[in-house]
VOBAZA-607927 format. One record per residue (C-alpha): residue number from 0; residue in three letters; chain; x, y, z. Coordinates in pm, whole numbers, plus 32768, in hexadecimal, padded with zeros to 4 digits. Layout:
N
miti; kolvex; pavex; u; v; w
NUM; Ala; A; X; Y; Z $
...
***
This chain:
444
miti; kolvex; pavex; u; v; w
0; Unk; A; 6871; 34F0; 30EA $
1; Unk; A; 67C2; 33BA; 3189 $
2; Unk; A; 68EA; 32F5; 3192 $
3; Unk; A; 69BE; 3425; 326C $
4; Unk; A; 6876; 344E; 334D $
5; Unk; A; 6885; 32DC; 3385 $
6; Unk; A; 6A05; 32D8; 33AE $
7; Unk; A; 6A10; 3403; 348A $
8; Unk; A; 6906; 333D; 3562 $
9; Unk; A; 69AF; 31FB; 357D $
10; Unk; A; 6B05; 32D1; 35DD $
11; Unk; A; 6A24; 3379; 3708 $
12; Unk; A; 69A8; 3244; 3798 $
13; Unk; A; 6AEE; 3199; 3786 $
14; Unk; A; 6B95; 32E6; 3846 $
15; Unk; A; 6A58; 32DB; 3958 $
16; Unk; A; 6A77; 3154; 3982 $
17; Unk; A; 6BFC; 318E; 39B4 $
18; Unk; A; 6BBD; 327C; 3ACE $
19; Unk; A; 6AF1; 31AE; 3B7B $
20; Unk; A; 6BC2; 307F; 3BAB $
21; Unk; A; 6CA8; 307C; 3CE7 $
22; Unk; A; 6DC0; 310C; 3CFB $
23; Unk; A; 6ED5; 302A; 3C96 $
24; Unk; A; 6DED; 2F19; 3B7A $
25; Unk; A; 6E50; 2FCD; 3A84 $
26; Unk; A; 6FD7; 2F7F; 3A2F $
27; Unk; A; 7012; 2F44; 38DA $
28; Unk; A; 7159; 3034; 38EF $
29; Unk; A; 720B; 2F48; 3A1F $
30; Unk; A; 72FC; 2E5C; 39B2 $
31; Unk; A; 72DB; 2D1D; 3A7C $
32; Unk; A; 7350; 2C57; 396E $
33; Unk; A; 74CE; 2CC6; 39BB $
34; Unk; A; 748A; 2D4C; 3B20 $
35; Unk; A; 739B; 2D39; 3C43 $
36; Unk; A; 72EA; 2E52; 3BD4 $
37; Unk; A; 731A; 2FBA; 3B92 $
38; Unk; A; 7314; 3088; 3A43 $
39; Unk; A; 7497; 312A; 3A5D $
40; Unk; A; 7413; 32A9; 3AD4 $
41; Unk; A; 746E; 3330; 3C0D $
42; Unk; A; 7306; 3340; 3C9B $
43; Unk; A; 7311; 3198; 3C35 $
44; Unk; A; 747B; 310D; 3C15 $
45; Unk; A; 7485; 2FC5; 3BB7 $
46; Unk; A; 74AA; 2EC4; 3CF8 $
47; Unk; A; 75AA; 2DCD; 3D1F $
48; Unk; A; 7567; 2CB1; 3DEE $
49; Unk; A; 7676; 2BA8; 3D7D $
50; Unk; A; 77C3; 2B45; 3CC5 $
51; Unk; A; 76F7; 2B64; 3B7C $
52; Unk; A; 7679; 2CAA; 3B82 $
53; Unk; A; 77A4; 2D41; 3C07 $
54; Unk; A; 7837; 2CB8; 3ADB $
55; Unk; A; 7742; 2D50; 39D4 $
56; Unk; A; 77A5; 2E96; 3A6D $
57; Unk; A; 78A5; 2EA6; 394B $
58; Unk; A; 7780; 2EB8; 3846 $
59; Unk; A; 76EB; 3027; 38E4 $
60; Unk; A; 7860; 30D9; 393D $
61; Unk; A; 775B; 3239; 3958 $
62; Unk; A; 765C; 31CA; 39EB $
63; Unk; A; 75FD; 31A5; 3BA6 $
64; Unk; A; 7625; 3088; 3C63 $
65; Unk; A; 75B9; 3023; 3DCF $
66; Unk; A; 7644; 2ECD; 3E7A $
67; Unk; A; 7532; 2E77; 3F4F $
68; Unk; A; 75EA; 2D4A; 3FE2 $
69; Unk; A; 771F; 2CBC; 400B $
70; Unk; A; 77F6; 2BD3; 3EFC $
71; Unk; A; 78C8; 2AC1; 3F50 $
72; Unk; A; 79AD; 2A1E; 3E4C $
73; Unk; A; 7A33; 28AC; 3E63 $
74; Unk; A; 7B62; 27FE; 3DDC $
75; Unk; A; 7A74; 2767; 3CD7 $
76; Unk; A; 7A21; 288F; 3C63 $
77; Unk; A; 7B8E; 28C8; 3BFD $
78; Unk; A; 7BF5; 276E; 3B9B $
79; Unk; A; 7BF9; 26C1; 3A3D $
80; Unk; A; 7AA9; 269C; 39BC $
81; Unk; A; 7A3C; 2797; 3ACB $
82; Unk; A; 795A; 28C8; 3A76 $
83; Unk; A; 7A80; 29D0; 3A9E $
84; Unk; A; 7B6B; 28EF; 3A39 $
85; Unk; A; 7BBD; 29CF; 38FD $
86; Unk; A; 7D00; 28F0; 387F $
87; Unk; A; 7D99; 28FD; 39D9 $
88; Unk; A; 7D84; 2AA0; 39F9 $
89; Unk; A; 7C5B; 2A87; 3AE4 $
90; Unk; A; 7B74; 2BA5; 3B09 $
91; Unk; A; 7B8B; 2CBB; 39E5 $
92; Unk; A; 7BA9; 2E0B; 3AA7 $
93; Unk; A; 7A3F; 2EE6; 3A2D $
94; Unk; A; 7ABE; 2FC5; 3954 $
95; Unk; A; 7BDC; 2F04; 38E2 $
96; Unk; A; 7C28; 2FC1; 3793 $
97; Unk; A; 7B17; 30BC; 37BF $
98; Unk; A; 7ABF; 31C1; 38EC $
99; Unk; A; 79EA; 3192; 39C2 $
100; Unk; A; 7914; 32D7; 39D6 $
101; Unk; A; 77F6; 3294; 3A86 $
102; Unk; A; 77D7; 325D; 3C18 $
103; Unk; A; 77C4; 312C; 3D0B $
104; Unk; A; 7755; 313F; 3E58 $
105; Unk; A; 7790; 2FEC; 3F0A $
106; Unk; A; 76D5; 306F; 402A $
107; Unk; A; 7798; 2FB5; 415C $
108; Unk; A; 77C9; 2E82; 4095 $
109; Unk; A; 78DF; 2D8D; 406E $
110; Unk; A; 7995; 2CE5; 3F45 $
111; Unk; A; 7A1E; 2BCE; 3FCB $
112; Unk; A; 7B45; 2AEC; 3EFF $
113; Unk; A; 7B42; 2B82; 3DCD $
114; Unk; A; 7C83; 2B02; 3D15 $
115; Unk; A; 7D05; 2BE6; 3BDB $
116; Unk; A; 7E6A; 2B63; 3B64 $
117; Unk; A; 7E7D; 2C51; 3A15 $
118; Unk; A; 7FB9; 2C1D; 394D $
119; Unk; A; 8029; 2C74; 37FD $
120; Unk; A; 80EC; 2D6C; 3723 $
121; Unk; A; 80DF; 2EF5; 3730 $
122; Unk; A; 7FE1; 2F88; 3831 $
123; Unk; A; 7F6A; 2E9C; 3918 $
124; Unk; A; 7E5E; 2F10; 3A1C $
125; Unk; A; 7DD8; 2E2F; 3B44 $
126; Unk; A; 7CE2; 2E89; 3C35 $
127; Unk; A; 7B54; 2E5A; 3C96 $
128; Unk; A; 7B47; 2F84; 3B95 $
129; Unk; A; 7C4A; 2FC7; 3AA7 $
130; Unk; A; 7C31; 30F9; 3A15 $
131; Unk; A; 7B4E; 31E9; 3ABF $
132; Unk; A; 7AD7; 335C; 3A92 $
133; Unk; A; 7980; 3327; 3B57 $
134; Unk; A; 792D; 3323; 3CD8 $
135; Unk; A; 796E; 31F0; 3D97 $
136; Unk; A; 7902; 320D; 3F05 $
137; Unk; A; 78AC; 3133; 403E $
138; Unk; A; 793E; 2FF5; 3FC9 $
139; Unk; A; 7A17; 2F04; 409B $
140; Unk; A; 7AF0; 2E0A; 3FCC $
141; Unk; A; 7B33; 2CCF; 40B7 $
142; Unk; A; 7C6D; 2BCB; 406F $
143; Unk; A; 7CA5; 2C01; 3F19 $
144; Unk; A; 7DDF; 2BD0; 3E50 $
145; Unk; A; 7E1F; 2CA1; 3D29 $
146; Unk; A; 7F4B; 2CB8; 3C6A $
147; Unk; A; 7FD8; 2D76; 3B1B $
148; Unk; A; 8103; 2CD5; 3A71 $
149; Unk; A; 8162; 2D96; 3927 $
150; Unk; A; 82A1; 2D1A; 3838 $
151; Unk; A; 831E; 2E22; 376F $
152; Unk; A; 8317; 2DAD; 35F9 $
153; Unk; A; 82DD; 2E57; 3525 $
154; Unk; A; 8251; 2F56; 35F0 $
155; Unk; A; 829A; 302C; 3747 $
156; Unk; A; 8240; 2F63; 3867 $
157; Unk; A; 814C; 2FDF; 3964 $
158; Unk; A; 8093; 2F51; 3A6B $
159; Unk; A; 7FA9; 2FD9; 3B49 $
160; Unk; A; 7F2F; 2F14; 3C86 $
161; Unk; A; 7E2A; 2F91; 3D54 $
162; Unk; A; 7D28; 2ED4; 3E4E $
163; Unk; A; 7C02; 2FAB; 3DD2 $
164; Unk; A; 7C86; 3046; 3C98 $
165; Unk; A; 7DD1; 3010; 3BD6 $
166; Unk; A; 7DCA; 315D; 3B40 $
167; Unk; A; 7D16; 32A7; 3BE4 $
168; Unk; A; 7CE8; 33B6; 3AE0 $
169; Unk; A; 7CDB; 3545; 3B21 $
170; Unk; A; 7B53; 3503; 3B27 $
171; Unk; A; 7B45; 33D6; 3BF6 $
172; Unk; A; 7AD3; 33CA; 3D3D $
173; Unk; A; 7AD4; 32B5; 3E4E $
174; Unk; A; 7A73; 3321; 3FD9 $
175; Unk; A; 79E5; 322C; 4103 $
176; Unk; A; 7AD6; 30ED; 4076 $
177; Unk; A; 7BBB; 2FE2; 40EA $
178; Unk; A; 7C8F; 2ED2; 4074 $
179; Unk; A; 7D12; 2DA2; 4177 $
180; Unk; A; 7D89; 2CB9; 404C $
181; Unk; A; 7EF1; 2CB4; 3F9A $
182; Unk; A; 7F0C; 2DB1; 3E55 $
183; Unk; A; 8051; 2D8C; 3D8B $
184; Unk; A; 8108; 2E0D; 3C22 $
185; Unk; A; 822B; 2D75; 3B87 $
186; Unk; A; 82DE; 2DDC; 3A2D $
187; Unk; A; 83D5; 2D08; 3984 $
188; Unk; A; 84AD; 2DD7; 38B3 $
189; Unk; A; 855C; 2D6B; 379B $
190; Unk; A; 85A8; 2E39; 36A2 $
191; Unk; A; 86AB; 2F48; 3648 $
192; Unk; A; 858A; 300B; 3588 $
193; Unk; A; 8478; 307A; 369E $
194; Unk; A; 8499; 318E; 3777 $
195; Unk; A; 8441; 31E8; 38CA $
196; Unk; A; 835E; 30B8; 3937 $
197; Unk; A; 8271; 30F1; 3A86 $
198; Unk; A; 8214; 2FDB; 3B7D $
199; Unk; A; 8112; 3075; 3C63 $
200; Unk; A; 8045; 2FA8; 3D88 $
201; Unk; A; 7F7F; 3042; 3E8C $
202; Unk; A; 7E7B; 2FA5; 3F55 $
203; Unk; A; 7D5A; 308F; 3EDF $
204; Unk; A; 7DF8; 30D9; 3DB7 $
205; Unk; A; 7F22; 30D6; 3CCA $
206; Unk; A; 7F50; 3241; 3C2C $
207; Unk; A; 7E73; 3351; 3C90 $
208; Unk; A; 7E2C; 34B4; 3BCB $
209; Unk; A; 7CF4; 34A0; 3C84 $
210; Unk; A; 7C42; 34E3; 3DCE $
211; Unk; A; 7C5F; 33C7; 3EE5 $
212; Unk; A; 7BCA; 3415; 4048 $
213; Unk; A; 7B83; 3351; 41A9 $
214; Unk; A; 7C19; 320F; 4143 $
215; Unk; A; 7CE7; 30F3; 41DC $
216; Unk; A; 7DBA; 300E; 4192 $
217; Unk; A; 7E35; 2EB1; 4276 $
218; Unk; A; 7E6F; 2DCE; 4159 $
219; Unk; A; 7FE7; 2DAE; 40B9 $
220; Unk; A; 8081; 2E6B; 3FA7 $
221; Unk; A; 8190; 2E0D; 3EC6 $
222; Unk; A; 8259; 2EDB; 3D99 $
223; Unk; A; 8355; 2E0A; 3CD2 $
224; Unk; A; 840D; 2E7B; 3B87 $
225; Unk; A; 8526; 2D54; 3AF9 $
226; Unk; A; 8608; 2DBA; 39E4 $
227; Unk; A; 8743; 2D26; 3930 $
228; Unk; A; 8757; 2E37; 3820 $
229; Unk; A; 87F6; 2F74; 37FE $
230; Unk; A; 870A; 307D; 377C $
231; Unk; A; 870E; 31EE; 36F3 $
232; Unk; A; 863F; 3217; 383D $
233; Unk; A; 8709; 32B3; 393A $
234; Unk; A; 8611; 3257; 3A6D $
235; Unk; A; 8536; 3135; 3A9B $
236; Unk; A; 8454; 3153; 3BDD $
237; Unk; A; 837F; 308C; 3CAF $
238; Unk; A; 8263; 30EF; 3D82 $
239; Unk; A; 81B7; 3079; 3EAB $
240; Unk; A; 80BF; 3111; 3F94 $
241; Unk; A; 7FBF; 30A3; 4094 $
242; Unk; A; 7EB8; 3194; 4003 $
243; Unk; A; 7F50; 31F1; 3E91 $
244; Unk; A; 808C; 3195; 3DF9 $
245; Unk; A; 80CA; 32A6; 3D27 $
246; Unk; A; 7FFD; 3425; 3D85 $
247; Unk; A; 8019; 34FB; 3C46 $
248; Unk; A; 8017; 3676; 3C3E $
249; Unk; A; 7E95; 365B; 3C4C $
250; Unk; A; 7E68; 3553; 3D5D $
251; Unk; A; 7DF3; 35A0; 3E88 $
252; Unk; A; 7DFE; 34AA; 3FBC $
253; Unk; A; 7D2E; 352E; 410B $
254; Unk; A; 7CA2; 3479; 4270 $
255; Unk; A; 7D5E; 331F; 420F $
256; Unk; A; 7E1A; 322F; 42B8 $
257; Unk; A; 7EED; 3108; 42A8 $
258; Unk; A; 7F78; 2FD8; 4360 $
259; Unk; A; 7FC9; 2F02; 425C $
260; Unk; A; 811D; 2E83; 4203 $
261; Unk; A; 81B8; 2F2F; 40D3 $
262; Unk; A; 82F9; 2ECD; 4005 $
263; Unk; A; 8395; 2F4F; 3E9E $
264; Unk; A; 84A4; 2E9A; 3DF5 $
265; Unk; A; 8571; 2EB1; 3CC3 $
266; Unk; A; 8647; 2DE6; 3C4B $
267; Unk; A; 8764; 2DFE; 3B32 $
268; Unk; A; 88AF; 2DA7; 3ABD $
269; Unk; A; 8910; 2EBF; 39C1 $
270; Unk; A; 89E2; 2FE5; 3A8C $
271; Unk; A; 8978; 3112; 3960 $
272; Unk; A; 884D; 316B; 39F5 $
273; Unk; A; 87DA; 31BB; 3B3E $
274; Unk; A; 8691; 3116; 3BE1 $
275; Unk; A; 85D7; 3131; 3D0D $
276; Unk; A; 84E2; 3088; 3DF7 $
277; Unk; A; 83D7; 316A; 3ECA $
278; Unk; A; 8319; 30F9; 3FCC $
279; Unk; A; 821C; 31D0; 4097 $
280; Unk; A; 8121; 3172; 41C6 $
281; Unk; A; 8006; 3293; 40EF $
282; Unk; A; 80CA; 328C; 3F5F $
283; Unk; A; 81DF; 31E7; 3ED4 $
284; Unk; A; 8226; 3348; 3E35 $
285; Unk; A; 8198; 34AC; 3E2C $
286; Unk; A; 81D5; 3586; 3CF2 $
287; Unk; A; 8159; 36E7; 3DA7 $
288; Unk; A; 8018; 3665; 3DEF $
289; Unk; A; 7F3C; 36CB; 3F1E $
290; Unk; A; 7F91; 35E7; 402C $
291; Unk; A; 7ED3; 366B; 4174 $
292; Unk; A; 7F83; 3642; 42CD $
293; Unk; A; 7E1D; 356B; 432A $
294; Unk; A; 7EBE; 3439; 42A4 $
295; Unk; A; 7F4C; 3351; 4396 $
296; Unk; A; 8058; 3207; 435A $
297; Unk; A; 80EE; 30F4; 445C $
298; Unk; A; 8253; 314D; 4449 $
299; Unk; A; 827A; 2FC7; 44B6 $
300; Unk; A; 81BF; 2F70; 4335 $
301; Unk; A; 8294; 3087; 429D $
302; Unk; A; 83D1; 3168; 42E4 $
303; Unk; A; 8335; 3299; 4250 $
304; Unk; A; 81F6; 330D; 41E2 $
305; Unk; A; 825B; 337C; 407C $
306; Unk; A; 8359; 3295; 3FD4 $
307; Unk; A; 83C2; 33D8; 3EDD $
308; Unk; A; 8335; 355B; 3EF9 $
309; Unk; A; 82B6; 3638; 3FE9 $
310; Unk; A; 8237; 358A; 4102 $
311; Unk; A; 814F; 35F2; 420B $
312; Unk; A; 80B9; 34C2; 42A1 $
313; Unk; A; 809F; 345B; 43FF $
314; Unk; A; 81A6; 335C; 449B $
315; Unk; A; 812D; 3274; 45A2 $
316; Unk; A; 8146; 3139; 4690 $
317; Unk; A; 8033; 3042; 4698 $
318; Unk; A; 7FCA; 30E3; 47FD $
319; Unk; A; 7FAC; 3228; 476D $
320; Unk; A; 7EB9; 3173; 4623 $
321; Unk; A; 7DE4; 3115; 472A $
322; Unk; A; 7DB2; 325D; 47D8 $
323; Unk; A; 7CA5; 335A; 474E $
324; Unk; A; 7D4E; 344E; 47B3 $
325; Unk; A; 7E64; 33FE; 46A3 $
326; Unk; A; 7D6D; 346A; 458A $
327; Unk; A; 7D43; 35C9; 4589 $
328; Unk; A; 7CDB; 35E9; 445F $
329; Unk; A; 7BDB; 34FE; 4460 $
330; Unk; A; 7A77; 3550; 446C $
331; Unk; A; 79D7; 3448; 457A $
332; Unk; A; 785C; 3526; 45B6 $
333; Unk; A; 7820; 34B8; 4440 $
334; Unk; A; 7905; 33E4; 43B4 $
335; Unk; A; 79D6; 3312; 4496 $
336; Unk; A; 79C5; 3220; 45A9 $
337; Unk; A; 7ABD; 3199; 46AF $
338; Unk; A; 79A0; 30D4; 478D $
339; Unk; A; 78BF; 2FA3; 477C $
340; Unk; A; 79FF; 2EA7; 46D3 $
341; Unk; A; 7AD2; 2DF4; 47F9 $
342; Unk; A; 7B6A; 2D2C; 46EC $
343; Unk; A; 7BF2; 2E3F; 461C $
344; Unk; A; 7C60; 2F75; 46DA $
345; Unk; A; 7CA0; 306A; 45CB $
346; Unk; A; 7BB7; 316E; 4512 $
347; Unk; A; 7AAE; 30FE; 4463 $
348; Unk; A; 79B9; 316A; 435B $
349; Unk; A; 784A; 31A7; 43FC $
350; Unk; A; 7794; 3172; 42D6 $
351; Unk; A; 7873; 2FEA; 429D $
352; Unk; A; 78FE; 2F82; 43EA $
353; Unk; A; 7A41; 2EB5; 43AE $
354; Unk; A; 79CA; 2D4F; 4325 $
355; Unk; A; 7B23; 2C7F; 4325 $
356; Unk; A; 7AE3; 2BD5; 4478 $
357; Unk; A; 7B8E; 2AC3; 44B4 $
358; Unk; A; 7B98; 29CA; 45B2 $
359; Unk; A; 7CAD; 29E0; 46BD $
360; Unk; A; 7DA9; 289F; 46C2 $
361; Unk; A; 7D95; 2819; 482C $
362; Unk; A; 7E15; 26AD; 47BA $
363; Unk; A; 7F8A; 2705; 4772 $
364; Unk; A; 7FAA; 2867; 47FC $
365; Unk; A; 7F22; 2935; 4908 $
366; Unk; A; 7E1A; 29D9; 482D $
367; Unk; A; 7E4A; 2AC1; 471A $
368; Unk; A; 7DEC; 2AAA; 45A5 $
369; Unk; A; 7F41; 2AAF; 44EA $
370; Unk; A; 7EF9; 2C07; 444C $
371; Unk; A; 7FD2; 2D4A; 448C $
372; Unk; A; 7ED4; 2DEB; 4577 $
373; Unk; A; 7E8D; 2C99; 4609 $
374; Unk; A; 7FE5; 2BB5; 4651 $
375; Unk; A; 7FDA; 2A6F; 4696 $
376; Unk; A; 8026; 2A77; 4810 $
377; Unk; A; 815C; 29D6; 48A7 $
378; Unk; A; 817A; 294E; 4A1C $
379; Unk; A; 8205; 281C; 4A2F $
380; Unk; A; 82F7; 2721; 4956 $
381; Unk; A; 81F5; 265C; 48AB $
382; Unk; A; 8162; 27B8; 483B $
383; Unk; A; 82CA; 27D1; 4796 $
384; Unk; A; 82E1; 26B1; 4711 $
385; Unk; A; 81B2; 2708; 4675 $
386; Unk; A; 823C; 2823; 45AD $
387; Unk; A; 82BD; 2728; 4495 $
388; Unk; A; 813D; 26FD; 4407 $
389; Unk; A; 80F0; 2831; 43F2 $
390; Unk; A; 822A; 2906; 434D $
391; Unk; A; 8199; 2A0E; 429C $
392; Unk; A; 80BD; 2A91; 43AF $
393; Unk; A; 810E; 2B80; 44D1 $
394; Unk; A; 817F; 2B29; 4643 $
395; Unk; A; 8172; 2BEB; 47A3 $
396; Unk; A; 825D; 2B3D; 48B9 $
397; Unk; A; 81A9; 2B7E; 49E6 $
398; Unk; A; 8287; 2ACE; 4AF1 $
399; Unk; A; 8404; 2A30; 4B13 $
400; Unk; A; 8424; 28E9; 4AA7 $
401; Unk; A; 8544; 280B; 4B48 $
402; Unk; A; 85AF; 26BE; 4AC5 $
403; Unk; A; 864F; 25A3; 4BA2 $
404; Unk; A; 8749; 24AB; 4B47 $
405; Unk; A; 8621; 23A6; 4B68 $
406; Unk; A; 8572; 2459; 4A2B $
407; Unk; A; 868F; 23C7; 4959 $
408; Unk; A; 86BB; 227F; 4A03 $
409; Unk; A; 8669; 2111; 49BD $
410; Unk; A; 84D2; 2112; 49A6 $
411; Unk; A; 84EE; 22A7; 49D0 $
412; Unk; A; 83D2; 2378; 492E $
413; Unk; A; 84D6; 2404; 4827 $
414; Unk; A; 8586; 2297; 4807 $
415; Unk; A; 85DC; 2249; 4695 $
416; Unk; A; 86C9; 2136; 45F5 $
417; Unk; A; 8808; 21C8; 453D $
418; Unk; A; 874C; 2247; 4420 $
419; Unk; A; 865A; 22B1; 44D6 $
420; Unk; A; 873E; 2377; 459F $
421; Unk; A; 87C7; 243C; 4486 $
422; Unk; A; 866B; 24B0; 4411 $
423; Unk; A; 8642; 252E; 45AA $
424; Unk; A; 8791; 25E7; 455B $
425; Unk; A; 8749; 266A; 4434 $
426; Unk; A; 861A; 272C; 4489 $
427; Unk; A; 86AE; 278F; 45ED $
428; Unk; A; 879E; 284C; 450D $
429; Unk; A; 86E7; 287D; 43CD $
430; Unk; A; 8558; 2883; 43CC $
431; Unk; A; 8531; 2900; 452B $
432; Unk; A; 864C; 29EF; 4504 $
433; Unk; A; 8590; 2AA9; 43D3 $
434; Unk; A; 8434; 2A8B; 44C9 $
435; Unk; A; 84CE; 2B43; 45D6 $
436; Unk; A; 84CA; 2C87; 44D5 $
437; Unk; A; 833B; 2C44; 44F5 $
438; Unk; A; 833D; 2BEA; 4651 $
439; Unk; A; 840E; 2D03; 470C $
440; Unk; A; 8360; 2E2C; 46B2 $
441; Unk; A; 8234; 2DB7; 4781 $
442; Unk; A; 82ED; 2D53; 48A2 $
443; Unk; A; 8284; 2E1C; 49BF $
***
């Protein structure tokens, strides 16, 4: 009976002594051996501060996370003997081969160069996230370059691409995001055996069952299937959208826009089968899904705003993108913005102003930043000229240009010796040929 009394006593004290320390000494629940701090609940989600505990994110797929600054990857990172190296497949999307279930707020933050090249057999999903069936909100995802690549033996090929998430399910959720970087899926099909193999990319993400609301997308989006084989399939499809590249039944897409370039290909020899390519400035593809009429595409970046399916997206020029008065839909009391940025004139999330700023290029053009809301400006010869070092970027003539016999004379700015002079022809009529599909549709 002593020994309880005594117990019960020590228990008391320990419980008053408890209370009385400040609020905050007492932490033996945080984990600040994986994170910055944080026990996982919602009242204390574990804080992420850098590269590392982004990355242990993957051990807690339920639990609450909070960024509480932004994370900037390098090309180390990524390279052999790098941290995230990972036998040359980068980062591992969180939730790879398992949901993730729980819910990440990045809070205005940026990830910044994350590189995820995932390749293999069968499903293949590639993303920040791969699978998720959580909340993922407030999150911008800067200059990345993710890419799926799936062969088909010896079993059906999919790949799912998406900036943020590869693969959205009918839980998932993902609001106040936006991807500038390159997302990309690829399936190599060669067998006779597998049927219907999907290729989905989309710059938030690659399939969607799920929810996804007052996004962006600027970044570029590519859908590629290859095949040599015939197969008891009698379709093969690829998808490509700036928000999703393939919207379910159960998807729904709301308040998002895009002025990213978007392209789907497929290529194949075998004439038994029929396949198609779908490109869309909001999804690749829309199987009855809820697509709301508050999503907006630049019909320069895409020809349509669905590649395949109903379609009610909003068509418009790049004067119209910049004009508040284009989004309708949009809630700016509350949500979002269209003042404060001179270098980026579009909407913008208020709680995670746009972050991919970049310096305008006054040393070979007449400003602009190369990107499709920003062309490299073009006003006089040498600006042309100029064009050759930077050919995947995007290009705004913005007065004639006239060339003299002198140009091509003996000590001439464009003088070159014979073989010299069949390069100059060659991207008169080739290189600058193809750059002109870039460059008229911003001519004024």
């Amino acid at each position: 009976m002593k020994r309880i009394k005594k117990g019960l006593a020590f228990f008391l004290a320990t419980w008053i002594w408890m209370l009385a320390l400040p609020v905050g000494t007492l932490s033996a629940m945080e984990n600040t051996a994986e994170f910055l701090g944080g026990d996982g609940t919602e009242e204390s989600p574990y804080l992420i501060s850098n590269k590392t505990h982004l990355n242990n994110v993957r051990n807690h797929l339920d639990a609450h996370f909070l960024m509480v600054a932004d994370i900037e990857f390098n090309e180390a990172d990524f390279a052999q003997g790098g941290e995230f190296y990972n036998g040359g497949q980068g980062w591992e999307p969180i939730g790879a081969d398992r949901y993730f279930t729980g819910v990440f707020d990045g809070d205005g933050h940026i990830v910044d160069g994350l590189a995820c090249y995932r390749s293999g057999t069968g499903g293949i999903c590639a993303g920040l996230f791969g699978f998720n069936k959580g909340e993922i909100k407030n999150l911008g995802l800067i200059d990345c370059d993710v890419s799926a690549k799936s062969k088909s033996y010896p079993t059906t090929p999919d790949a799912y691409a998406g900036g943020i998430v590869g693969y959205n399910t009918s839980y998932g959720t993902i609001s106040n995001c936006y991807n500038t970087g390159n997302v990309s899926a690829t399936i190599f099909h060669s067998s006779d055996r597998i049927d219907f193999p999907r290729t989905h990319a989309g710059g938030i993400a690659g399939e969607n069952y799920g929810k996804i609301s007052n996004c962006y997308n600027i970044g570029s989006v590519n859908a590629t299937l290859s095949t040599s084989f015939h197969s008891h399939s009698d379709q093969f499809e690829a998808h490509a959208g700036g928000i999703v590249g393939y919207n379910t039944s159960y998807g729904t897409i709301g308040n998002c826009y895009n002025i990213g370039s978007v392209d789907a290909t497929v290529f194949y020899s075998p004439d038994r089968f029929t396949s198609s390519a779908y490109a869309g400035g909001i999804a690749g593809g829309n199987g009855y899904g809820t697509l709301g009429e508050d999503c907006y595409y630049l019909n320069v970046a895409s020809k349509v705003g669905v590649g395949t399916g109903e379609d009610n997206t909003v068509s418009c020029t790049m004067e119209q993108m910049r004009s508040q008065a284009t989004f309708s839909g949009f809630d700016f009391d509350a949500i979002w913005t269209m003042s404060g940025n001179e270098t980026y004139p579009y909407p913008e999330l208020q709680k995670m102003f746009h972050a991919d700023v970049q310096e305008e290029n006054v040393t070979e053009f007449n400003g602009g930043t190369g990107a499709q809301y920003a062309p490299y400006l073009i006003a006089n010869k040498e600006h042309l000229n100029n064009v050759r070092n930077h050919l995947g970027a995007y290009f705004k003539m913005v007065a004639d240009i006239h060339f003299t016999t002198d140009d091509f004379a003996e000590n001439g700015f464009f003088t070159m010796t014979a073989r010299a002079g069949s390069r100059l022809e060659q991207v008169k009529t080739r290189s600058l040929a193809s750059l002109m599909a870039l460059i008229i549709p911003f001519m004024d």
